[in-house]
C-alpha positions as CSV (number, residue, x, y, z in Angstrom):
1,X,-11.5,20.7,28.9
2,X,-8.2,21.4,30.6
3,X,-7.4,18.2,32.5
4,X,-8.8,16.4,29.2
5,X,-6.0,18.4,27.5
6,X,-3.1,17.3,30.4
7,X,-4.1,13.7,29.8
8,X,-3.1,14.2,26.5
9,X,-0.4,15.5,27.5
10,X,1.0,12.8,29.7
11,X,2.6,10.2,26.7
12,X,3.7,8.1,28.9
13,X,-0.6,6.5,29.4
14,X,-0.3,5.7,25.9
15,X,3.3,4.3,25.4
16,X,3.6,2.0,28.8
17,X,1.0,-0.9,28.0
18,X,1.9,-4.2,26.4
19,X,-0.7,-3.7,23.5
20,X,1.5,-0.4,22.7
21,X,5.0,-2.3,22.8
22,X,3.3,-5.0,20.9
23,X,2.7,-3.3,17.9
24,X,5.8,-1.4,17.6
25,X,7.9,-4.7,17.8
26,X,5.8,-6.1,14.9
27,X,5.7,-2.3,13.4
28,X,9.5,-2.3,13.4
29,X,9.6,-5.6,11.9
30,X,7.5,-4.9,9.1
31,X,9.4,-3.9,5.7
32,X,7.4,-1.1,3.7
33,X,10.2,-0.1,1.7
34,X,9.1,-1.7,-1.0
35,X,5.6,-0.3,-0.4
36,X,4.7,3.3,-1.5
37,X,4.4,6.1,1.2
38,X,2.0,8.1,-1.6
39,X,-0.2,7.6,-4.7
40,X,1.6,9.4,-7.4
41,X,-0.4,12.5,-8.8
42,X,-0.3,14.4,-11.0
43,X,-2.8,16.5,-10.5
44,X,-3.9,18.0,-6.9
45,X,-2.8,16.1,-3.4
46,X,-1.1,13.1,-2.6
47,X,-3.9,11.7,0.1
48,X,-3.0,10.3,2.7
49,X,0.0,8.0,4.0
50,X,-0.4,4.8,2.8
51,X,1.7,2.9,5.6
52,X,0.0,4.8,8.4
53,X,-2.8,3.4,6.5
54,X,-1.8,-0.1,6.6
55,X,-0.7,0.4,10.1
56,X,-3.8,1.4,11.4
57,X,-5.6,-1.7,9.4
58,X,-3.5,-3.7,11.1
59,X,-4.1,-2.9,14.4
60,X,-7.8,-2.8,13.2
């Protein structure tokens, strides 16, 4: 569990490969401004982010 935990750790095995730099030039491209971050509620949570949602679709 511990070296799992130091893997983790280490950002650097997630941020150094070309898929990673890939999708944060296209990422940083991408205008969501006009998107909304939340549903509006009026009663009980606002969910989830809706751009990290359409993120993650993307790199689906």
């Amino acid at each position: 569990m511990f070296e799992r935990q130091l893997i983790f750790n280490n950002i650097d095995l997630f941020t150094s490969n070309s898929k990673t730099k890939f999708y944060e030039k296209i990422f940083d491209i991408i205008d969501l401004s006009s998107f909304p971050k939340y549903h509006s509620s009026k009663v009980g949570p606002t969910g989830y982010c809706l751009h990290a949602l359409l993120r993650s679709f993307i790199v689906m």
